[in-house]
Backbone and ligand atoms as CSV (ligand in chain L), in Angstrom:
chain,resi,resn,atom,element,x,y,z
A,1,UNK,N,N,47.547,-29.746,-10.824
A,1,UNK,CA,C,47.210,-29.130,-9.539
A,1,UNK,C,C,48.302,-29.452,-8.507
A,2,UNK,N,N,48.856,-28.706,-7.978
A,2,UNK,CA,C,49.686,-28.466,-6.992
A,2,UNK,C,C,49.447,-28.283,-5.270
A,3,UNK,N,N,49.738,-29.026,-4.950
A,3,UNK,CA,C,49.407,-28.391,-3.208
A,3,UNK,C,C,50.583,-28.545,-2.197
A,4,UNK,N,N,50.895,-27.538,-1.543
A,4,UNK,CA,C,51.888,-27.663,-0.598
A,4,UNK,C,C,51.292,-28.168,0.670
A,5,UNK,N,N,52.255,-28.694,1.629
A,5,UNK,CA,C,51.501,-29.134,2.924
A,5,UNK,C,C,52.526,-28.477,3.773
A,6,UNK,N,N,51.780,-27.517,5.066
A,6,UNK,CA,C,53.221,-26.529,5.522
A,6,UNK,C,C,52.913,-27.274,7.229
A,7,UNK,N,N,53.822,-27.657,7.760
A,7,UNK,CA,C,53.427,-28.101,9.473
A,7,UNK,C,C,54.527,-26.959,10.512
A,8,UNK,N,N,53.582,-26.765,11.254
A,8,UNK,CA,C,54.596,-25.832,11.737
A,8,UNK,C,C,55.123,-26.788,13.143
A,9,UNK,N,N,55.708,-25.888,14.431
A,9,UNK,CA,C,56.726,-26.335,15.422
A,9,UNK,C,C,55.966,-27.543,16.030
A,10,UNK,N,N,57.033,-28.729,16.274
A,10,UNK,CA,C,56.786,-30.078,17.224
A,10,UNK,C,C,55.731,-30.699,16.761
A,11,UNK,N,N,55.283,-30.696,15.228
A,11,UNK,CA,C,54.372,-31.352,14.737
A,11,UNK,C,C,55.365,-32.333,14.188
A,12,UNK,N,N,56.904,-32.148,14.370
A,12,UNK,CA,C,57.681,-33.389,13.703
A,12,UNK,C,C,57.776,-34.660,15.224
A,13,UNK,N,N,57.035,-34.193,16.246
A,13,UNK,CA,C,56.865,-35.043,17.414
A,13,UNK,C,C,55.800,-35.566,17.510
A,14,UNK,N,N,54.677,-35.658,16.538
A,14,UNK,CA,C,53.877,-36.701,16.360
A,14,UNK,C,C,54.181,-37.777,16.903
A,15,UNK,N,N,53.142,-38.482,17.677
A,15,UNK,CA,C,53.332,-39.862,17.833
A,15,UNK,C,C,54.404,-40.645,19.264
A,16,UNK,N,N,54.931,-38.951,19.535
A,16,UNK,CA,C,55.583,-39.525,20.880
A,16,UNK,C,C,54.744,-38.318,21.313
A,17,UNK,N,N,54.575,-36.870,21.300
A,17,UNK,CA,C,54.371,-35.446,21.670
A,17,UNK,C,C,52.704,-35.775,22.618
A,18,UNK,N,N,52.765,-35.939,23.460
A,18,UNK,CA,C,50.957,-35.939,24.259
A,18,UNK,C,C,49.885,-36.758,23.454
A,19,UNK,N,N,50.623,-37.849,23.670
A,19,UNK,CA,C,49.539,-38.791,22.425
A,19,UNK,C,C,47.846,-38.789,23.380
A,20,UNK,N,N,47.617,-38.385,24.682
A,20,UNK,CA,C,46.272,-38.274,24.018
A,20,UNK,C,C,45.546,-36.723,24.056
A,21,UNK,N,N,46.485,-36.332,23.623
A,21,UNK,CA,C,45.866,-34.844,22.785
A,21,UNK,C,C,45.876,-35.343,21.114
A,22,UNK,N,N,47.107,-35.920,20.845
A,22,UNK,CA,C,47.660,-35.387,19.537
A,22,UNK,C,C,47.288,-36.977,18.478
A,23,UNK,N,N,47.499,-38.513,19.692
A,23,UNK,CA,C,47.162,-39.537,19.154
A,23,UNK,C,C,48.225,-40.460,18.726
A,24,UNK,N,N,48.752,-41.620,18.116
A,24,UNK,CA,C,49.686,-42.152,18.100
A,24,UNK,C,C,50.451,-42.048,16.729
A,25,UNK,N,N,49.548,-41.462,15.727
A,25,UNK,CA,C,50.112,-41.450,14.347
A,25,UNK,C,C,51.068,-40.449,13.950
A,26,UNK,N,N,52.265,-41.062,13.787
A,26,UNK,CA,C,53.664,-40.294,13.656
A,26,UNK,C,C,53.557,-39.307,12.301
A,27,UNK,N,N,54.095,-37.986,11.620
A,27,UNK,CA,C,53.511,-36.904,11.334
A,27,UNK,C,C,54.122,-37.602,9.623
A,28,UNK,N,N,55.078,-38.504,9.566
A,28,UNK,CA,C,55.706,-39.445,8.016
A,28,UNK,C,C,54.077,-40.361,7.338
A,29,UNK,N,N,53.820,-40.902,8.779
A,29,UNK,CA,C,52.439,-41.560,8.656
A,29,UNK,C,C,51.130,-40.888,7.938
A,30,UNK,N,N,50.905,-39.575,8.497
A,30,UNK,CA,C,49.607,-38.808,7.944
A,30,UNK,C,C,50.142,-38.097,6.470
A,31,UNK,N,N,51.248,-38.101,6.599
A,31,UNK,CA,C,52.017,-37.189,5.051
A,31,UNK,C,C,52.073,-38.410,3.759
A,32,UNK,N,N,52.087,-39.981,4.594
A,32,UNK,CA,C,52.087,-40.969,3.259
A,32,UNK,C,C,50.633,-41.234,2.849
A,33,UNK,N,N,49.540,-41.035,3.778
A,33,UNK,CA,C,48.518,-41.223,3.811
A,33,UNK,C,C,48.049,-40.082,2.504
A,34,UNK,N,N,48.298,-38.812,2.626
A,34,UNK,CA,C,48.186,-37.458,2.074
A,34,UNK,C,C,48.663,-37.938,0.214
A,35,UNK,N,N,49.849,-38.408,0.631
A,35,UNK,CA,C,50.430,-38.657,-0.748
A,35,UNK,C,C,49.624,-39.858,-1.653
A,36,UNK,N,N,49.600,-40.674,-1.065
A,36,UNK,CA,C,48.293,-41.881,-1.675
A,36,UNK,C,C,47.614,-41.214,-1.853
A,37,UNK,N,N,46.297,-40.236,-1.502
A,37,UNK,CA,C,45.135,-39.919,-2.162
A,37,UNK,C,C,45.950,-38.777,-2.713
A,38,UNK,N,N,47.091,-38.066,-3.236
A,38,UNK,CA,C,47.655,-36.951,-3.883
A,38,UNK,C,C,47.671,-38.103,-5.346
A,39,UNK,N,N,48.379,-39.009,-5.213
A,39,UNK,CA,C,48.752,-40.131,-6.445
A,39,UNK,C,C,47.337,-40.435,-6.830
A,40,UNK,N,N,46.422,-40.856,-6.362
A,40,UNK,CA,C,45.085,-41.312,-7.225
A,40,UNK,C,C,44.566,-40.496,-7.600
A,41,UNK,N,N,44.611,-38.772,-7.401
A,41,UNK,CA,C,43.703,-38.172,-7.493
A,41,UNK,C,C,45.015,-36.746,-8.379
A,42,UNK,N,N,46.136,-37.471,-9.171
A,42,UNK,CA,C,46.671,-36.843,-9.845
A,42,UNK,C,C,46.865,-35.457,-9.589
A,43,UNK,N,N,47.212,-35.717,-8.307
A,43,UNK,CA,C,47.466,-34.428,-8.106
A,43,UNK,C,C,49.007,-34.378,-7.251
A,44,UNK,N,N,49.921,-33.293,-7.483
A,44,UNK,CA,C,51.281,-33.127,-6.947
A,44,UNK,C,C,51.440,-32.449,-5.612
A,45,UNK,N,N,51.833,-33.147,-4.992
A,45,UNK,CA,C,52.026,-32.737,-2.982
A,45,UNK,C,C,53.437,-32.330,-2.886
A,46,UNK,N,N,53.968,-31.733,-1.900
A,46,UNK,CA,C,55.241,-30.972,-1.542
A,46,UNK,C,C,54.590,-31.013,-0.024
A,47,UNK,N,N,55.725,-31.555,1.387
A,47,UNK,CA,C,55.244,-31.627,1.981
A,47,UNK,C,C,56.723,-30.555,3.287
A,48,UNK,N,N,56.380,-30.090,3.691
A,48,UNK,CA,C,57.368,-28.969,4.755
A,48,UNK,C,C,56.951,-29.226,5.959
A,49,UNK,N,N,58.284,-29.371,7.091
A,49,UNK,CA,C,57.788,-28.815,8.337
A,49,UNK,C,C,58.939,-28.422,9.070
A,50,UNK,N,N,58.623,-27.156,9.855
A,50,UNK,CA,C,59.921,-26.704,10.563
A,50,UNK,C,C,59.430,-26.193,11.986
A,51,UNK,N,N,60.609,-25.939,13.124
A,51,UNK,CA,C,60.245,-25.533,14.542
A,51,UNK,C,C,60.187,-23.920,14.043
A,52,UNK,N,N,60.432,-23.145,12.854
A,52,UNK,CA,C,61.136,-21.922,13.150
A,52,UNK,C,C,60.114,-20.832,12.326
A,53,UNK,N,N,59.295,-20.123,12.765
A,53,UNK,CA,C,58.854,-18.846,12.263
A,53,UNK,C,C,58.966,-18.411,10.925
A,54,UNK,N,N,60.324,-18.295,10.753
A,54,UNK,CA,C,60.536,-17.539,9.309
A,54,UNK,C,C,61.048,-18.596,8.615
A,55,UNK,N,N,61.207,-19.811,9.144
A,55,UNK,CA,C,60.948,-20.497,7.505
A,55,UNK,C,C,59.819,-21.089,7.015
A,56,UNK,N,N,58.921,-20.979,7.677
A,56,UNK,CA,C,57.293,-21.173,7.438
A,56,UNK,C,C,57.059,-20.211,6.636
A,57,UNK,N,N,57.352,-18.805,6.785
A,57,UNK,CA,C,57.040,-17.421,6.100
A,57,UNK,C,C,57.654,-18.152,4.976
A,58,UNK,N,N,59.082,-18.149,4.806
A,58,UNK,CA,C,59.940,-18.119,3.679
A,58,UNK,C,C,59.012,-19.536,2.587
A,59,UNK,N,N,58.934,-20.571,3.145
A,59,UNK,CA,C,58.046,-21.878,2.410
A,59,UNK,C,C,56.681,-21.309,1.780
A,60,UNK,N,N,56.131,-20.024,2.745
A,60,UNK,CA,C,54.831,-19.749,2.282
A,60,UNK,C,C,54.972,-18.679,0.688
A,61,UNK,N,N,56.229,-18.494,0.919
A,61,UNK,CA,C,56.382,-17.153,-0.375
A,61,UNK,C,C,56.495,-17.756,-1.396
A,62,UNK,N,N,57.098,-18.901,-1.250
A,62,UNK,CA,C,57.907,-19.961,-2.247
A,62,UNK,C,C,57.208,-20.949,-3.097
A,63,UNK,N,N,55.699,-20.511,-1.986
A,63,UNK,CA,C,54.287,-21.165,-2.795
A,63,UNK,C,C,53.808,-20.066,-3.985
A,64,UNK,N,N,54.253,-18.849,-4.022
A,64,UNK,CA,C,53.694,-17.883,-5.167
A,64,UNK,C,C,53.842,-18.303,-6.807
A,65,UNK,N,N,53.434,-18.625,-7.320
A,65,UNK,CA,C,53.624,-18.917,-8.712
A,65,UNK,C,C,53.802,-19.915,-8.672
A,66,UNK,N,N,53.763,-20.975,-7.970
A,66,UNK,CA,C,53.983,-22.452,-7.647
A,66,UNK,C,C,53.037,-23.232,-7.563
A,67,UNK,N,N,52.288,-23.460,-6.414
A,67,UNK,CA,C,51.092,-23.959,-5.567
A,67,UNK,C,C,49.845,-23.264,-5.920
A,68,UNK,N,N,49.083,-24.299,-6.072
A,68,UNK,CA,C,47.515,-23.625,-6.389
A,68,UNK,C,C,47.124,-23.933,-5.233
A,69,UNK,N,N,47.165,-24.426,-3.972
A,69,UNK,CA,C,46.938,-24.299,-2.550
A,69,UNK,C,C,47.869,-24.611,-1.737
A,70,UNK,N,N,47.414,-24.290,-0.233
A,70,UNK,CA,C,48.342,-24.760,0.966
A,70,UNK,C,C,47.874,-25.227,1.744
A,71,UNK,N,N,47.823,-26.435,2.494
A,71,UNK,CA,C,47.879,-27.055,3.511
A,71,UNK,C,C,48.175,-26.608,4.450
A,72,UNK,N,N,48.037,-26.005,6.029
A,72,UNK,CA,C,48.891,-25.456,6.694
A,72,UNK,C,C,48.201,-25.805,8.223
A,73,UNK,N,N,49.559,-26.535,9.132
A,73,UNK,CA,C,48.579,-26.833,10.401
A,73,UNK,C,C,50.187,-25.723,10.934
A,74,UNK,N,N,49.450,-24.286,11.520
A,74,UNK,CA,C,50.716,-23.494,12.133
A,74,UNK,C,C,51.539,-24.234,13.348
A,75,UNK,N,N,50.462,-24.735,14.119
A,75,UNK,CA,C,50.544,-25.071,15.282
A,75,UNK,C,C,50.607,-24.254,16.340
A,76,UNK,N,N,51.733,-24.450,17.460
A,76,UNK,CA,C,51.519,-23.170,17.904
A,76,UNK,C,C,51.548,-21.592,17.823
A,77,UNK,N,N,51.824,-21.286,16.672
A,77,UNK,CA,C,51.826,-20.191,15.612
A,77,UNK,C,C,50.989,-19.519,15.485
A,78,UNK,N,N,49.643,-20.845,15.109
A,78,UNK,CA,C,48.104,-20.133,14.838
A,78,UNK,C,C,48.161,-18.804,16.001
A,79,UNK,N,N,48.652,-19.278,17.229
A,79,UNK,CA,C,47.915,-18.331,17.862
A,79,UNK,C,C,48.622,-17.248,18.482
A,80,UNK,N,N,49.760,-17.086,17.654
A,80,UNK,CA,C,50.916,-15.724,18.074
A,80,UNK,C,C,51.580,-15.393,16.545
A,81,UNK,N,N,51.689,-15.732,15.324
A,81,UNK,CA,C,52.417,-15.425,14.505
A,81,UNK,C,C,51.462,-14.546,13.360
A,82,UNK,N,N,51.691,-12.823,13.720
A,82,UNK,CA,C,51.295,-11.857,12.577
A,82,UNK,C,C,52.229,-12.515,11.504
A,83,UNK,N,N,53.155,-12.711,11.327
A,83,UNK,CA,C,54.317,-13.145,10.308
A,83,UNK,C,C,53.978,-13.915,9.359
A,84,UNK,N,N,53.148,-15.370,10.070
A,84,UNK,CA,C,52.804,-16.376,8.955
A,84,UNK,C,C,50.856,-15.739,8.225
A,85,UNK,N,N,50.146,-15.248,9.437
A,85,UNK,CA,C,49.215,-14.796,8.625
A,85,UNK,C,C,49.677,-13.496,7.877
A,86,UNK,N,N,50.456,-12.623,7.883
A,86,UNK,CA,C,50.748,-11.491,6.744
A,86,UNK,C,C,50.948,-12.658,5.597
A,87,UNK,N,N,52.155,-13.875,5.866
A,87,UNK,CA,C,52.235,-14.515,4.382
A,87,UNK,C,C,51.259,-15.459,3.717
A,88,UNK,N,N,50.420,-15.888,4.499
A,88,UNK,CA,C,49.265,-16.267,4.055
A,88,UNK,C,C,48.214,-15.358,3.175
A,89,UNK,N,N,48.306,-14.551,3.741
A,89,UNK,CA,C,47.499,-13.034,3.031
A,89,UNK,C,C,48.306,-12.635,1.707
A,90,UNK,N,N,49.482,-12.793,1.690
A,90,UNK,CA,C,50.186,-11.983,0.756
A,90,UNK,C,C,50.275,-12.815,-0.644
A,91,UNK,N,N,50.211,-14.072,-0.284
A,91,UNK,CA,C,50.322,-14.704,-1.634
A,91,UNK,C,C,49.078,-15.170,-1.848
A,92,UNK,N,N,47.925,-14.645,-1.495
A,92,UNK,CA,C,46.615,-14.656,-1.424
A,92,UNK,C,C,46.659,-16.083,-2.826
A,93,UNK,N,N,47.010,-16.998,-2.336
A,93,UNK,CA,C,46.644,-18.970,-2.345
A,93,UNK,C,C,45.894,-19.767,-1.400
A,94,UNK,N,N,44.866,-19.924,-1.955
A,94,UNK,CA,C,43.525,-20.654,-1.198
A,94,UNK,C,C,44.451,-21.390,-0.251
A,95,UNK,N,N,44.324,-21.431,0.960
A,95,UNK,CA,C,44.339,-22.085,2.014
A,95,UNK,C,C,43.722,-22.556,3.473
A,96,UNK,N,N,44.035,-23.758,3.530
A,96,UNK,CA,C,43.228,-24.144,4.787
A,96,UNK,C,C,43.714,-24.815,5.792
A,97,UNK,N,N,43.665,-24.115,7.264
A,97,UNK,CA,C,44.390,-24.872,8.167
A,97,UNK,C,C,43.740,-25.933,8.814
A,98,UNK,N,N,44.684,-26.788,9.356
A,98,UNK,CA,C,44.063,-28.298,10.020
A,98,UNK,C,C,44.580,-27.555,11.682
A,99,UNK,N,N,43.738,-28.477,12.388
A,99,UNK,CA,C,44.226,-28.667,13.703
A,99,UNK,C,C,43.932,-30.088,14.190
A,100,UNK,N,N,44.691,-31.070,14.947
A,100,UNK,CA,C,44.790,-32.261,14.886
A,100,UNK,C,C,43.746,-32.222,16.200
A,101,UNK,N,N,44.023,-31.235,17.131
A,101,UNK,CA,C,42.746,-31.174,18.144
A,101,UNK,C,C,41.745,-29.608,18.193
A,102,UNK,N,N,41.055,-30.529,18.823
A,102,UNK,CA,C,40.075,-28.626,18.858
A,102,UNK,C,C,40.466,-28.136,19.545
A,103,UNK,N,N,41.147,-27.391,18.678
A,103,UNK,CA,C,41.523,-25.704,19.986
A,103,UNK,C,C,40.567,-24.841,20.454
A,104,UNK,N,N,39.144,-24.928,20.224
A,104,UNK,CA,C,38.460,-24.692,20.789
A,104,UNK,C,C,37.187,-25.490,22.023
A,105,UNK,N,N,38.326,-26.190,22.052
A,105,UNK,CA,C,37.806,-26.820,23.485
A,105,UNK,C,C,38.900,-27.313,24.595
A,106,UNK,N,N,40.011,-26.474,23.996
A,106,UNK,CA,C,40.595,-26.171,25.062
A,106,UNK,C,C,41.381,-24.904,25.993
A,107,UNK,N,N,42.700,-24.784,25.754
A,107,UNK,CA,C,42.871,-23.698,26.867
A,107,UNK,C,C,42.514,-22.345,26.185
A,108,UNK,N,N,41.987,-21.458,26.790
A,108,UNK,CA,C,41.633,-19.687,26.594
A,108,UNK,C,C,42.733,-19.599,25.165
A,109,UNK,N,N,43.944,-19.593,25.320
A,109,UNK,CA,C,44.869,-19.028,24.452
A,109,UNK,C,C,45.280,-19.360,23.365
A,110,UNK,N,N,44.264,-21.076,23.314
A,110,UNK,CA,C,44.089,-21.851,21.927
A,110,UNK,C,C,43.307,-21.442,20.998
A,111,UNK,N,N,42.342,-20.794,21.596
A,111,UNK,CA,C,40.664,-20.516,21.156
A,111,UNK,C,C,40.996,-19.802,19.529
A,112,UNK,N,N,41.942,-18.921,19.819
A,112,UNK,CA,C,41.925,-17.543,19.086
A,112,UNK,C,C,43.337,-18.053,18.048
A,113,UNK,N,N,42.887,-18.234,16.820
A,113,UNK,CA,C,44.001,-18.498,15.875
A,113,UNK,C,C,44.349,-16.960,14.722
A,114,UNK,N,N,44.949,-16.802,14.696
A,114,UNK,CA,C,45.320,-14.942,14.107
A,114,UNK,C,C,45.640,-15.748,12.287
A,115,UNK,N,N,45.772,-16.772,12.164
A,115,UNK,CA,C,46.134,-17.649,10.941
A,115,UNK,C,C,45.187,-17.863,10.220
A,116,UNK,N,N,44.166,-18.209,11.083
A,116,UNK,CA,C,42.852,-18.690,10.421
A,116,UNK,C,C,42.009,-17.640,9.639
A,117,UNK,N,N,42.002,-16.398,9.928
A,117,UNK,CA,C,40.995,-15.670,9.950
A,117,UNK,C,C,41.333,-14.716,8.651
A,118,UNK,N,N,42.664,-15.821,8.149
A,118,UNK,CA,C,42.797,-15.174,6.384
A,118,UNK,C,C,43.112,-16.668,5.775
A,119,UNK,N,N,42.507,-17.782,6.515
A,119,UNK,CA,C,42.404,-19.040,5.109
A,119,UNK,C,C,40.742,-18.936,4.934
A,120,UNK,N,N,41.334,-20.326,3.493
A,120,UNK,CA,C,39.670,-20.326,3.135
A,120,UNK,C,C,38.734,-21.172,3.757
A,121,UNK,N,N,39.631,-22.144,4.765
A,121,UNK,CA,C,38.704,-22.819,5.192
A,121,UNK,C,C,39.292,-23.228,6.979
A,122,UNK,N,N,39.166,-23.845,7.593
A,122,UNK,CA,C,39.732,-24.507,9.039
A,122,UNK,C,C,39.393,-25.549,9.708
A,123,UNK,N,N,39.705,-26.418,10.041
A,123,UNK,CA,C,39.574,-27.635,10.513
A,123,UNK,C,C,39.915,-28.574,11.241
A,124,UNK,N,N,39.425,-28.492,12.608
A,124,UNK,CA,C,39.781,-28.758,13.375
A,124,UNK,C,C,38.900,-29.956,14.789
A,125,UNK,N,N,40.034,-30.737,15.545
A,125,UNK,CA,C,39.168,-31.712,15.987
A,125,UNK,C,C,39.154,-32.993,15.901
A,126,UNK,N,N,39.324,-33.330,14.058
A,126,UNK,CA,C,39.306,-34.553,13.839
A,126,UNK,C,C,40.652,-35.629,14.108
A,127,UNK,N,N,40.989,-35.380,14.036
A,127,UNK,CA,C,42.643,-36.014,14.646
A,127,UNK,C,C,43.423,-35.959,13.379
A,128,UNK,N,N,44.021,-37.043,12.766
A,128,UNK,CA,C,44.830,-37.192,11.541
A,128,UNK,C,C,44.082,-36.965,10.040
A,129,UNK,N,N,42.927,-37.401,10.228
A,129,UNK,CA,C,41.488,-37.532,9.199
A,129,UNK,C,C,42.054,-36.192,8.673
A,130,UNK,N,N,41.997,-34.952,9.699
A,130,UNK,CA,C,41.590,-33.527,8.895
A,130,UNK,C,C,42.404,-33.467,7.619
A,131,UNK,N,N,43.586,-33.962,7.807
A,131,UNK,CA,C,44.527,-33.300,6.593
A,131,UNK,C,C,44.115,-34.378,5.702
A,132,UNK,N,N,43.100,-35.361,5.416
A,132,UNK,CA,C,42.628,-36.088,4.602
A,132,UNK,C,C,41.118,-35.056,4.031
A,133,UNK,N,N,40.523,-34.420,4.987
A,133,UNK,CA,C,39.199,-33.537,4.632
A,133,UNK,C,C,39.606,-32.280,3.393
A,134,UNK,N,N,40.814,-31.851,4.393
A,134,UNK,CA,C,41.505,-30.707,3.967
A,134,UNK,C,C,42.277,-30.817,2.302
A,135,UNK,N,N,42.331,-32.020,1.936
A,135,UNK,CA,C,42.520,-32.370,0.947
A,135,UNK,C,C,41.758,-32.568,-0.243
A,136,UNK,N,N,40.807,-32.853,0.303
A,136,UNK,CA,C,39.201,-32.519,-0.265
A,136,UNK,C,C,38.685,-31.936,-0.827
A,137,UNK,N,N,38.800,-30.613,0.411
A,137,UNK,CA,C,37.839,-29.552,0.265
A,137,UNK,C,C,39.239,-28.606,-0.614
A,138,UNK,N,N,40.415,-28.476,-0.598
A,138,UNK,CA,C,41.345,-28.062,-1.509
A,138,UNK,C,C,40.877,-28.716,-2.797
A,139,UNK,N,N,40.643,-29.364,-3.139
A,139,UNK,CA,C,41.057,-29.861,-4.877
A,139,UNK,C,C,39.293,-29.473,-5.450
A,140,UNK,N,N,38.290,-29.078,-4.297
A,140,UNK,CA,C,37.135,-28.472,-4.721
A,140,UNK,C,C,37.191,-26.970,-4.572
A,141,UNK,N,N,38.019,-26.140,-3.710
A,141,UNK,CA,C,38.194,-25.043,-3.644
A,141,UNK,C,C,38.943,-25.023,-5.277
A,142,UNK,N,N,40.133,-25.262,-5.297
A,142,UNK,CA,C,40.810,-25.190,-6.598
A,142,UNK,C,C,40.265,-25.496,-7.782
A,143,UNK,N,N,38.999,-26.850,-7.925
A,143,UNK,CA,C,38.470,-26.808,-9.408
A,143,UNK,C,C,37.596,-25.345,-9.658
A,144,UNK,N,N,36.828,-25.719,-8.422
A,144,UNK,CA,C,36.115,-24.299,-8.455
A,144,UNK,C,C,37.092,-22.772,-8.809
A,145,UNK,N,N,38.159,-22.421,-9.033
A,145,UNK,CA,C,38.704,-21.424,-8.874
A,145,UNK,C,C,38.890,-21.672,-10.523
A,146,UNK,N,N,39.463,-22.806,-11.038
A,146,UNK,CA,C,39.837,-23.074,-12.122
A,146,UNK,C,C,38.732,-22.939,-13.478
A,147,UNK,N,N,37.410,-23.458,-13.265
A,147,UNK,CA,C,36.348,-23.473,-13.757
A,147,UNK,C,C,36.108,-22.054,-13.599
A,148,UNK,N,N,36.169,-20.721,-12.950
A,148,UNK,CA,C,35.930,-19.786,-13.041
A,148,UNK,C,C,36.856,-18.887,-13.974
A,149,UNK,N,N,38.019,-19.242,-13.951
A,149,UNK,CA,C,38.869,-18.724,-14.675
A,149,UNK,C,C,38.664,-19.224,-16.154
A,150,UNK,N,N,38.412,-20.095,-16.182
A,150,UNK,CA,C,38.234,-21.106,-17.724
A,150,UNK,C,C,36.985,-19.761,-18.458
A,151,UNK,N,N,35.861,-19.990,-17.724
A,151,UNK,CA,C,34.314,-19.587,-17.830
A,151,UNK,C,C,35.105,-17.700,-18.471
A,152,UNK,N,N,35.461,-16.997,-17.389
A,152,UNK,CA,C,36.086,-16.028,-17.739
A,152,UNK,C,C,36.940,-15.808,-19.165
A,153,UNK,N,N,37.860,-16.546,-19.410
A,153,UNK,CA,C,38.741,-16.578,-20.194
A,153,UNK,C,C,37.889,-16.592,-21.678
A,154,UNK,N,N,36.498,-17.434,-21.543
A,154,UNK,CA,C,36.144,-17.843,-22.723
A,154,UNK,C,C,34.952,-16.817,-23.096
A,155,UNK,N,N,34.359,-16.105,-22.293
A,155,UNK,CA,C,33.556,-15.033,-22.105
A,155,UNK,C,C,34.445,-13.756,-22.943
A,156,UNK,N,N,35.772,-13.675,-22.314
A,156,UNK,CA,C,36.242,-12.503,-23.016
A,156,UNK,C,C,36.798,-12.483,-24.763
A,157,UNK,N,N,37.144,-14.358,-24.555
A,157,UNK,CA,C,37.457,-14.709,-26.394
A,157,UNK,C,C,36.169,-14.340,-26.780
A,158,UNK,N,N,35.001,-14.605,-26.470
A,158,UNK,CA,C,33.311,-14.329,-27.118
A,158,UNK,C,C,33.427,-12.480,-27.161
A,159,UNK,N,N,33.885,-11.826,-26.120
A,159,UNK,CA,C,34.020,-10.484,-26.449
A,159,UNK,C,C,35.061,-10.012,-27.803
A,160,UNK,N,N,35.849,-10.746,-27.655
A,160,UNK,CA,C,37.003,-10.532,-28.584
A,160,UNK,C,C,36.773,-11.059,-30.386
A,161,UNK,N,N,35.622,-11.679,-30.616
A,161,UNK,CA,C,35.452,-12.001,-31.476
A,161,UNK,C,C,34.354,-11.170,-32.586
L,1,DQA,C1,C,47.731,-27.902,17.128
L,1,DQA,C2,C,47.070,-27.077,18.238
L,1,DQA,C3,C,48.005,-26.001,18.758
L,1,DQA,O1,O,47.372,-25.253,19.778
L,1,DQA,C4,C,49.259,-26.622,19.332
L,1,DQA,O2,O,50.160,-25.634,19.739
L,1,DQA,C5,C,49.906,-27.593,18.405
L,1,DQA,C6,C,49.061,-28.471,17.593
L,1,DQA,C7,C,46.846,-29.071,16.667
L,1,DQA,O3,O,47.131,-29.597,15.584
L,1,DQA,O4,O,45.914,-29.457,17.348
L,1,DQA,O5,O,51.110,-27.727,18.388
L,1,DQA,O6,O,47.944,-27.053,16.012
């Protein structure tokens, strides 16, 4: 099992960036945290983050035939980039975004994420925790996907026989 982790703009300013919106834990910190429960739980992490639009797109394509999920906190993206939700959509790979605060409890223009509203799941609020939830609920989205395909596969050998 595979999972990418995608961070989008000034999430590499963790830890200095409005610590009490965002909190003190630097963004190396929540990604080693990620990788420890990736190592016990045998599973392979790839972790990205960039200030720039299209290489978020370009990282998200690069998950096709690769990644059995994505991790993805857009940032400020969620709430202006058709670009990254078209590539979220396009390589239609279970994904779920984090938000380190609730954007819905704060300004009007946070509220509305255009990203979210083609993952499988969203999460937001908890501070650093989420991308520990989000990790979670990925490797249960993914067995579940896997166990269906298995179930399938063996249904049609029973046809085939
Ligand atoms: C954020 C929320 C966004 O509105 C903001 O632009 C960010 C971080 C969060 O994790 O809470 O940069 O995605």
């Amino acid at each position: 099992m595979k999972i990418v982790v995608i961070q989008g703009p000034n999430l590499n300013m963790l830890g200095v960036r409005e610590q009490h919106i965002y909190g003190p834990m630097k963004l190396e910190e929540i990604h080693a945290q990620m990788k420890n429960f990736a190592e016990q739980n045998e599973i392979e992490i790839e972790f990205f983050q960039s200030n720039l639009e299209g290489e978020i797109v370009d990282r998200i394509q690069e998950c096709l035939g690769d990644a059995h999920g994505i991790i993805i906190n857009p940032a400020a993206y969620s709430h202006t980039s058709i670009a990254i939700r078209d590539a979220i959509a396009a390589v239609e790979i279970p994904t779920i975004e984090v938000h380190l605060s609730n954007i819905h409890a704060r300004e009007d223009f946070r509220k509305k994420s255009l990203t979210a509203e083609v993952c499988a799941g969203v999460i937001a609020g908890v501070g650093p925790f989420g991308y520990h939830l989000a990790m979670i609920g990925m490797t249960q989205i993914i067995s579940e996907i896997q166990a269906m395909q298995e179930a399938q596969a063996q249904a049609e050998q029973g046809q085939n026989a």
